[in-house]
Structure formats: structure tokens, C-alpha cells
N, C-alpha and C positions, 0 to 999 in steps of 0.2 A: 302657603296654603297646601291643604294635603290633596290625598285622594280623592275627588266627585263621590259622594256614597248615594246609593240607590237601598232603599230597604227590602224591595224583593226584586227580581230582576222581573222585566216586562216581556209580555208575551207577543211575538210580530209574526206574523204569515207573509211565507212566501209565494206569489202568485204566479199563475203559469206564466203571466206577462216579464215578470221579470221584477214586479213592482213590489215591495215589503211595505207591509200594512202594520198596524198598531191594532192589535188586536184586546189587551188586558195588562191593566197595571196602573202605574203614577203617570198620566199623559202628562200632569203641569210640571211635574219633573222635568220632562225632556225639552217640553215650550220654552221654561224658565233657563235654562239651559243651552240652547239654540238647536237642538236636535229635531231634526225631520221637518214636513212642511202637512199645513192642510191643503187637499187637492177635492175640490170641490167642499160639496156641504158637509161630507161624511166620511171623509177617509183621510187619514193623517199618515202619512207616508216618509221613509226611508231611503235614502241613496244609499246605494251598496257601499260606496267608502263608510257612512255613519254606520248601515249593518254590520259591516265585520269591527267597524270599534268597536262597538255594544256588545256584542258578543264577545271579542277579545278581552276585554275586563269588565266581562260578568255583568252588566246593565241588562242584555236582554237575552232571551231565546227566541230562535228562527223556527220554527216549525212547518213543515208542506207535507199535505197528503196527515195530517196527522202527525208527524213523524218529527221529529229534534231533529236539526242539521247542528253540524258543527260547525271550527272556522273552516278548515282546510274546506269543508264539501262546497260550503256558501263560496270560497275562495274561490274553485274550481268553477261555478257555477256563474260566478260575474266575471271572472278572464275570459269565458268562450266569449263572453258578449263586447268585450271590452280588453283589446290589448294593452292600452296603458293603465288597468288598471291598480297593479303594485304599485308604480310609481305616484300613481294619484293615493292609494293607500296610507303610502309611506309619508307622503306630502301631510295629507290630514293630520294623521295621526300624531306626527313631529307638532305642528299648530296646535293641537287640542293639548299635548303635552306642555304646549307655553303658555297654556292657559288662555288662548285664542278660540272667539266663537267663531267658526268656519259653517257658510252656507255655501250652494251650489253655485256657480259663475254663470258666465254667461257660454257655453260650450268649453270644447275641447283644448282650446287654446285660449281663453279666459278661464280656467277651470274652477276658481274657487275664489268666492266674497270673504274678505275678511273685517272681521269689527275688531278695533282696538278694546283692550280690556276694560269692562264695566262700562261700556257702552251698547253694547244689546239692546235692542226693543227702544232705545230713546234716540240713537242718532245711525245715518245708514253705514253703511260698511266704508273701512278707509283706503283697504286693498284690496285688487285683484292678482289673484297668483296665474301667473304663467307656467306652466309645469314642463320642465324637459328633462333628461336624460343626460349623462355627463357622454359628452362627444356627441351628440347630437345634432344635425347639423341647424340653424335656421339662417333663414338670410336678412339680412340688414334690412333690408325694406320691409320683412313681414315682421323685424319686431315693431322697426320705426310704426308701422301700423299698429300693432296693436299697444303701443308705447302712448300711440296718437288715442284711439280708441278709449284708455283707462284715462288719461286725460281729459277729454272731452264728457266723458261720466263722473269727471270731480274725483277720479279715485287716484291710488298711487299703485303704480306697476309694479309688482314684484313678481323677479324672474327668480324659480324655483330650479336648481337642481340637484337632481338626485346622483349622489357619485355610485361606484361599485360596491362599497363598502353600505350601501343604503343609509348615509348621511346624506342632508339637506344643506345645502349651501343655500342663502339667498342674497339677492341681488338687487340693490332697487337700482330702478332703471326712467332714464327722463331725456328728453331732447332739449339738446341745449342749440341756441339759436345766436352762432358769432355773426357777429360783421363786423366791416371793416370800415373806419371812418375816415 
């Protein structure tokens, strides 16, 4: 499968909140696609990892105040707010490259739902990524928990990291339960 093509790219507003709207263009594009979410009755919105994809291969323009942002500025603009987020960047953007529909997780450390391919819109997502940093530390008990957590949501854990080189290693991850008889 090739490239995603967009016939013009879509028009998004950036709001003082921090939130990117859909402002003009193919909305069933993006829906079909797994891009953004509706937020209430009337506003179809953007995570800043999906904003700077869009932007990065030409699907949409960012605009505030009137004005074009690029990636760097948009870039600059979701770091103050968000320190991890290159590494959630990089995360998306490797997934969307596998041809993976990636939605928002459940926070920081459940960070991204994932749907196995050609499953969208019919069955729910199969993974949760965990996103960390190569040498990062975490402890045994807080993956066990959140290892427990994706489990208990019927999903599969996947521990994401990002090396130095901004490759993605993953990991799937499960608790396995000996005894002794």
C-alpha cells in the first residue's frame, strides 16, 4: 500500500487552549481514517501527535491568529506543554507508518489505543502502548500494574521504546502466573 493521499490538505485552528479544531476540508477523510475525535456536538479535534503528522506529510494546515504555523513552531508549541512529547511523536508516527490506526490512550502512561489493521470503526482497539524512553527507569510493580490494567480492558500491552537513534523497539509485555505443584 502506498502513501494516504488527501486531495487538498485540511484547514485546523489552533486555539488559545492548546486544542486544534477542524476547521475546512474532507472531515470523512480523516473519520475514515482514524484521525481526531468529535468533542461535543460541534467540534472535531486534534492531538498534537496527530497535528504535527498532518502537517508533516502535507494532510493539513495549522493556522492561529490567522496566520500558517509550521511543524517546528506547532512543535515548539506542544513541548512547553508536554515534555514527552517527541517521544510520543515518534511513537505515532513509526505506528501510522505500519499502517496502524492509532487513537488517544488512556493518559500518560497508557498513552495510545491501537487497532489492528482493517479493523477500525468495527471492532475496539487491540493494544495499549506504554511509551518510554531507552534507559528510563520504571519499576516492576508499576509496569505489573499497568500490564494488569491493559489486561483487565481485554487489550495487549505494548511497551514502547524509543532508543537514541529515535527508533522504536516494541515489546509486548503479559504476566505470567508459575506455580508450583
Amino acid at each position: 500500500m502506498g502513501e494516504e493521499v488527501v486531495s487538498v490538505a485540511a484547514s485546523l485552528e489552533l486555539l488559545d487552549d492548546g486544542e486544534v479544531v477542524f476547521v475546512e476540508g474532507d472531515l470523512g477523510w480523516f473519520k475514515e481514517r482514524g484521525y481526531g475525535d468529535m468533542r461535543g456536538e460541534k467540534r472535531y479535534v486534534f492531538s498534537p501527535v496527530e497535528t504535527l503528522y498532518l502537517v508533516k506529510h502535507g494532510k493539513a494546515e495549522v493556522y492561529r491568529y490567522g496566520r500558517r504555523l509550521g511543524f517546528i513552531e506547532l512543535l515548539s508549541f506542544f513541548a512547553m506543554r508536554d515534555q514527552n512529547l517527541w517521544r510520543d511523536y515518534v511513537i505515532y508516527m513509526d505506528l501510522r507508518k505500519r499502517r496502524y490506526v492509532v487513537k488517544e490512550g488512556f493518559g500518560p502512561k497508557l498513552r495510545f489505543r491501537v487497532f489492528e489493521r482493517g479493523e477500525y470503526q468495527s471492532k475496539p482497539a487491540k493494544y495499549l502502548v506504554i511509551p518510554l524512553y531507552e534507559g528510563e527507569s520504571v519499576s516492576v510493580d508499576e509496569l505489573i500494574s499497568l500490564v494488569r490494567s491493559c489486561r483487565s480492558m481485554d487489550k495487549v500491552a505494548v511497551v514502547a521504546v524509543l532508543d537514541r537513534r529515535n527508533e522504536v523497539v516494541y515489546y509486548h509485555a503479559s504476566t505470567v502466573e508459575l506455580w508450583n505443584k
